[in-house]
TORLOPA-957694 format. One record per residue (C-alpha): residue number from 1; residue in three letters; chain; x, y, z. Coordinates in steps of 0.25 Angstrom, whole numbers, plus 5000, padded with zeros to 4 digits. Layout:
N
<site><resi>NUM</resi><resn>Ala</resn><chain>A</chain><east>X</east><north>Y</north><up>Z</up></site>
...
***
This chain:
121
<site><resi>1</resi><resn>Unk</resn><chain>A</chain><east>5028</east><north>4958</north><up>5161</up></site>
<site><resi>2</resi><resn>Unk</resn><chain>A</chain><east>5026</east><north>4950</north><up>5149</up></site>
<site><resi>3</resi><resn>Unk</resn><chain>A</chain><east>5022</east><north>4952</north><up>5134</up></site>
<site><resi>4</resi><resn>Unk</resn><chain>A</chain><east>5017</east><north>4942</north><up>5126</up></site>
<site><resi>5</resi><resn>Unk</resn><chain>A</chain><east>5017</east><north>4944</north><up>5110</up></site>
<site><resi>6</resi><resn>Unk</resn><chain>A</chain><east>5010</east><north>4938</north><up>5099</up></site>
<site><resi>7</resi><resn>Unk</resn><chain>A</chain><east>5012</east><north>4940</north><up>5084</up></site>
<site><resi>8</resi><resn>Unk</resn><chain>A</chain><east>5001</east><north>4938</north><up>5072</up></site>
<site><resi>9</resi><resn>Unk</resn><chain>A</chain><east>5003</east><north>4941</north><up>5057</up></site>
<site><resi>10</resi><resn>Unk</resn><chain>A</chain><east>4992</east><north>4947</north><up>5048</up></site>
<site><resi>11</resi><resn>Unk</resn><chain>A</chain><east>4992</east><north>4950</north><up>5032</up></site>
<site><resi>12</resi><resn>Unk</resn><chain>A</chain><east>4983</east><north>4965</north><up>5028</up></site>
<site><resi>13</resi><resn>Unk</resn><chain>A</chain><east>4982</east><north>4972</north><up>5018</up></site>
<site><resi>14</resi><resn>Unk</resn><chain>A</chain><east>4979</east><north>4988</north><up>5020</up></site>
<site><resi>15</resi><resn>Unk</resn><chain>A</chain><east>4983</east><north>5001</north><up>5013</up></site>
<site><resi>16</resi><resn>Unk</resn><chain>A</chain><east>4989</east><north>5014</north><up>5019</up></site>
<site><resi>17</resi><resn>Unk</resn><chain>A</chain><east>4992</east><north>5027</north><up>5014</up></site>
<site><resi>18</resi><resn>Unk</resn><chain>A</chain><east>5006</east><north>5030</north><up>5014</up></site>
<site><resi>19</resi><resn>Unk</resn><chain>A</chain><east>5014</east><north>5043</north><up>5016</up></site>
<site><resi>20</resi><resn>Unk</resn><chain>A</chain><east>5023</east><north>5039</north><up>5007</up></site>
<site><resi>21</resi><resn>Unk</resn><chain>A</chain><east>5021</east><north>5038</north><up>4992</up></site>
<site><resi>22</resi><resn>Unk</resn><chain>A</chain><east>5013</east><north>5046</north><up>4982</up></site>
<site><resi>23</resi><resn>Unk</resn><chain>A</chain><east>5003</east><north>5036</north><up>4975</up></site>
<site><resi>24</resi><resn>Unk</resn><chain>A</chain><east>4993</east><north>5038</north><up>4987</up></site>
<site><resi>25</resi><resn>Unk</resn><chain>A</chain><east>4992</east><north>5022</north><up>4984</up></site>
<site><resi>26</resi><resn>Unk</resn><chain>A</chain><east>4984</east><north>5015</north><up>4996</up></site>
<site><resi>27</resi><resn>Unk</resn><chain>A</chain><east>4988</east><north>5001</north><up>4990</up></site>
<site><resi>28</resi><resn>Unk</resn><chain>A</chain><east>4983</east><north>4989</north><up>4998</up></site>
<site><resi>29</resi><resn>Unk</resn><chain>A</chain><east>4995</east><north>4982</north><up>5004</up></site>
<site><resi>30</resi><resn>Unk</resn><chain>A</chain><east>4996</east><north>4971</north><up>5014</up></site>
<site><resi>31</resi><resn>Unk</resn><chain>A</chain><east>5005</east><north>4968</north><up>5027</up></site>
<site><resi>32</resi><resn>Unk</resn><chain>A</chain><east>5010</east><north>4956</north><up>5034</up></site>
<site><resi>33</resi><resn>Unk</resn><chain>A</chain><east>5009</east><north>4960</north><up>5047</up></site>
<site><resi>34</resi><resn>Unk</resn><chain>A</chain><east>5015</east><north>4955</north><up>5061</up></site>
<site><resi>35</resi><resn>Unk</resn><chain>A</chain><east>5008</east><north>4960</north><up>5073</up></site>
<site><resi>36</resi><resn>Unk</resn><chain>A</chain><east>5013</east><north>4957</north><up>5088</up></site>
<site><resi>37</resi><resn>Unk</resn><chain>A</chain><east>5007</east><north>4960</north><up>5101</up></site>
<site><resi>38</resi><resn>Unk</resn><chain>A</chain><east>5012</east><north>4961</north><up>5114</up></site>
<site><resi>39</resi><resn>Unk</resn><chain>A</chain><east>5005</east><north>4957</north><up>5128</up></site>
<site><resi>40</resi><resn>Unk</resn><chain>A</chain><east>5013</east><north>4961</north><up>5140</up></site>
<site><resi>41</resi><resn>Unk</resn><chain>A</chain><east>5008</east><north>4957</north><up>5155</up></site>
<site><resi>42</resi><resn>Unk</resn><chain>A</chain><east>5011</east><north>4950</north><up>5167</up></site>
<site><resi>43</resi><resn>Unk</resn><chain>A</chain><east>5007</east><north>4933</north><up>5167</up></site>
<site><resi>44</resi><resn>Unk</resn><chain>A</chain><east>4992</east><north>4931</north><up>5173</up></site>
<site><resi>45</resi><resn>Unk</resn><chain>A</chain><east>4996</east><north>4926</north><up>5185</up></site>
<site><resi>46</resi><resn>Unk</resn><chain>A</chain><east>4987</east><north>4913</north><up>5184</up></site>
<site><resi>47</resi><resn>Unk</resn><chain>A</chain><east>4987</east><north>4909</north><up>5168</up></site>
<site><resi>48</resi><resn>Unk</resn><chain>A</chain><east>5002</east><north>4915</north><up>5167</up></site>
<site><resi>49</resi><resn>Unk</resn><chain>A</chain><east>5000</east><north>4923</north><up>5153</up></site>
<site><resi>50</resi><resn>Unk</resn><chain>A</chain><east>4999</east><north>4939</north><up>5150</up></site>
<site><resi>51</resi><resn>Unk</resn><chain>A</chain><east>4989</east><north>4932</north><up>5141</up></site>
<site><resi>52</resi><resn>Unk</resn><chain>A</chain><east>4982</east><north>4919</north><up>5136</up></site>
<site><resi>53</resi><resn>Unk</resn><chain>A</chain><east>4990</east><north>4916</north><up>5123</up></site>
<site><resi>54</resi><resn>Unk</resn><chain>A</chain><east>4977</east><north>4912</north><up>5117</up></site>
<site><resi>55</resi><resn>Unk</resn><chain>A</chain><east>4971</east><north>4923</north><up>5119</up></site>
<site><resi>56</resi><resn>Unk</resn><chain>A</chain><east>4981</east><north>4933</north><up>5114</up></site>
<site><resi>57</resi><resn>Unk</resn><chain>A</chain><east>4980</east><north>4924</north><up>5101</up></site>
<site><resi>58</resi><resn>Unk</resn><chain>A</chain><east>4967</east><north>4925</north><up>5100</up></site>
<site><resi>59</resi><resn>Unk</resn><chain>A</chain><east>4969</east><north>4939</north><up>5101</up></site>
<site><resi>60</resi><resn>Unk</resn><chain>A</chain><east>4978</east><north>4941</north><up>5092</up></site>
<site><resi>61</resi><resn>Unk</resn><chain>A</chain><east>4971</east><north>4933</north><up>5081</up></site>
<site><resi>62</resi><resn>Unk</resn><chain>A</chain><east>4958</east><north>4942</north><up>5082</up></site>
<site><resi>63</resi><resn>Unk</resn><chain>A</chain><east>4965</east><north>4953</north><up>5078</up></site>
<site><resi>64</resi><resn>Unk</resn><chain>A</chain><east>4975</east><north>4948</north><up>5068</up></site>
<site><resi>65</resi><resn>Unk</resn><chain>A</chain><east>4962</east><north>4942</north><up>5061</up></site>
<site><resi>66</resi><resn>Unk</resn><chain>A</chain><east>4958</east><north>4957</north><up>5061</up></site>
<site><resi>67</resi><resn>Unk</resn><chain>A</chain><east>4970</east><north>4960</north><up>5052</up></site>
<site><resi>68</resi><resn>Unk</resn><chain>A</chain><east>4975</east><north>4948</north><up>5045</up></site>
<site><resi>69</resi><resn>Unk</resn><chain>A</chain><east>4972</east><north>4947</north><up>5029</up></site>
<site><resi>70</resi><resn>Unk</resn><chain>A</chain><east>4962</east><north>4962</north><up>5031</up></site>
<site><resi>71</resi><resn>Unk</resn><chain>A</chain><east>4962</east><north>4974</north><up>5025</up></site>
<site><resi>72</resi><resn>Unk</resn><chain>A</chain><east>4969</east><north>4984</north><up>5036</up></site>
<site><resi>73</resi><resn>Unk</resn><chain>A</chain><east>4961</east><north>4997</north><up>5030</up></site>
<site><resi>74</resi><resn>Unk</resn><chain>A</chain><east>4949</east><north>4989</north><up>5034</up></site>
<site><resi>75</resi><resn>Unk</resn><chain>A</chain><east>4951</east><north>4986</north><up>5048</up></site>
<site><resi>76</resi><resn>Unk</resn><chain>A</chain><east>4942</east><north>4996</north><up>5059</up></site>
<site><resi>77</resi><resn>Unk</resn><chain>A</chain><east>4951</east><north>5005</north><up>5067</up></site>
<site><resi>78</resi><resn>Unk</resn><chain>A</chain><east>4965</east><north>5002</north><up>5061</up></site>
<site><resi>79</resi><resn>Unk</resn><chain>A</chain><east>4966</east><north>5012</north><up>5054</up></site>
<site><resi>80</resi><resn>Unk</resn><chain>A</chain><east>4977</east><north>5014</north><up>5042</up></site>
<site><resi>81</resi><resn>Unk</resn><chain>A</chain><east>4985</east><north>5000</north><up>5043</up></site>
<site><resi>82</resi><resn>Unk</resn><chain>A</chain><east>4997</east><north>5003</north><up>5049</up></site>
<site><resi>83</resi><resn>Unk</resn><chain>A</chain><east>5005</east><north>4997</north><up>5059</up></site>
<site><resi>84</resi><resn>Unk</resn><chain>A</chain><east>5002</east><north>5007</north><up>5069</up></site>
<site><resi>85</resi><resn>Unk</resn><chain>A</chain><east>4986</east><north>5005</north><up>5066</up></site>
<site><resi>86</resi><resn>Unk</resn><chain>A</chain><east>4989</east><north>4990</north><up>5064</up></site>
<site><resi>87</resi><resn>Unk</resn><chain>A</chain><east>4996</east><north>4987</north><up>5079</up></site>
<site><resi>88</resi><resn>Unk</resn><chain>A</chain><east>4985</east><north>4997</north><up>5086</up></site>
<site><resi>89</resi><resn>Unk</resn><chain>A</chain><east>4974</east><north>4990</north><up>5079</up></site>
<site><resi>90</resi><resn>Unk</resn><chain>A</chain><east>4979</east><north>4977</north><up>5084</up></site>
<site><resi>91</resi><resn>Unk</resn><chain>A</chain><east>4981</east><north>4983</north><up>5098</up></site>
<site><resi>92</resi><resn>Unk</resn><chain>A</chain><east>4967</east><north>4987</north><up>5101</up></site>
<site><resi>93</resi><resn>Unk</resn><chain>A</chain><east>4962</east><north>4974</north><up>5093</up></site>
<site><resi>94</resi><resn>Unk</resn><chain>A</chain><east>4969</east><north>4965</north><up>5103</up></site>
<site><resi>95</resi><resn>Unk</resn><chain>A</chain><east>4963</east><north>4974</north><up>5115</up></site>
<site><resi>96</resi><resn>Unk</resn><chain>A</chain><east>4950</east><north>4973</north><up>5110</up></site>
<site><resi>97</resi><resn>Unk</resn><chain>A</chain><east>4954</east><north>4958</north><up>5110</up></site>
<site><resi>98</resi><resn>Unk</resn><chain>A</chain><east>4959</east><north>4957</north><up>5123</up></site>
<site><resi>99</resi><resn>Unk</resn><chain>A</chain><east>4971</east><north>4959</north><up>5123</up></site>
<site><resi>100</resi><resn>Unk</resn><chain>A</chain><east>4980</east><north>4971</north><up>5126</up></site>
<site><resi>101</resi><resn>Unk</resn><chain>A</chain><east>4994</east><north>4972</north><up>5118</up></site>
<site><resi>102</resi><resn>Unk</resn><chain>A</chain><east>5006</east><north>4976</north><up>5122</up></site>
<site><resi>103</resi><resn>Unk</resn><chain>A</chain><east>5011</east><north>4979</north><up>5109</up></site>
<site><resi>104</resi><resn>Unk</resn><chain>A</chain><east>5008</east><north>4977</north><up>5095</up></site>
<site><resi>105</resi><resn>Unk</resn><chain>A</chain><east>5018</east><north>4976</north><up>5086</up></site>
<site><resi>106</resi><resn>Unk</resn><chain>A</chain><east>5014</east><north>4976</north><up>5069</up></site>
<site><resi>107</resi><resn>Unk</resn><chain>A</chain><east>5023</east><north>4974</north><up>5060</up></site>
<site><resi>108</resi><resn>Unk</resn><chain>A</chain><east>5026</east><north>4970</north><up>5045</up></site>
<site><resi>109</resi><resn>Unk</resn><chain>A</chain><east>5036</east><north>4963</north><up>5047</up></site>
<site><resi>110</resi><resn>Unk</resn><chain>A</chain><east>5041</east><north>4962</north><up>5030</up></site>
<site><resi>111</resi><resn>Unk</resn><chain>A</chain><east>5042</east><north>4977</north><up>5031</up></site>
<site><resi>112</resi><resn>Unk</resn><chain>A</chain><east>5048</east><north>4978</north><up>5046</up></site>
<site><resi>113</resi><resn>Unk</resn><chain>A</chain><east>5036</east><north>4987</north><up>5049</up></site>
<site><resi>114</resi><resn>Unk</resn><chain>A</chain><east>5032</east><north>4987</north><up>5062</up></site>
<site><resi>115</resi><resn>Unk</resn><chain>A</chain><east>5024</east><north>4994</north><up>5073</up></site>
<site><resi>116</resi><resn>Unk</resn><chain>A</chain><east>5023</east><north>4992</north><up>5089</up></site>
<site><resi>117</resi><resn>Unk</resn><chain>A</chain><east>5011</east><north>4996</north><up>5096</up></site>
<site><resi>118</resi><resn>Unk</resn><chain>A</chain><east>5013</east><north>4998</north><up>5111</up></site>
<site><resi>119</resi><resn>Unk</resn><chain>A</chain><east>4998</east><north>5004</north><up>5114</up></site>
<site><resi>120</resi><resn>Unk</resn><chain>A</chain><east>4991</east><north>5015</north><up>5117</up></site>
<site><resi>121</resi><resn>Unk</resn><chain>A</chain><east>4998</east><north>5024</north><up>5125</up></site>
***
């Protein structure tokens, strides 16, 4: 069994209420975010890859497109923009690409902010 990874980077800008303090304050504020994702499989037998390298960055470009310099609270079915929402949004939008992950991994690397996404269950 192999996995391959790939990273990209996106810049967005959301808000989120918060649990902690009292201003009730929903402040645009941005992120610069790191996303990974994991393919794991055995070689093709013919081409030798888990997958076409091309393809996974085609992928991968389609849906940091759908994040990089947006709005997170305006993005259909994300939901609040956490990490959690963030790394399953990113999930199904590679499936829906065609390509299943093995795992996402979001992270805000300034803040050492991360979250792993292993899949449904």
């Amino acid at each position: 069994m192999f996995e391959l990874s790939k990273q990209f980077r996106f810049e967005a800008a959301h808000t989120l209420e918060r649990v902690i303090g009292t201003d009730g304050s929903r402040r645009v504020h941005g992120h610069s975010y790191r996303a990974e994702v994991g393919v794991k499989g055995v070689p093709d037998a013919k081409t030798g890859m888990i997958v076409d390298l091309g393809l996974f960055d085609l992928s991968l470009q389609t849906v940091r497109d759908g994040l990089d310099h947006h709005f997170l609270d305006d993005i259909a079915g994300l939901g609040p923009a956490t990490l959690e929402n963030l790394a399953v949004w990113i999930w199904k939008a590679l499936v829906a690409n065609g390509v299943t992950p093995s795992r996402v991994l979001v992270a805000r690397d300034a803040s050492g902010d991360a979250c792993l996404y292993t899949g449904p269950e």
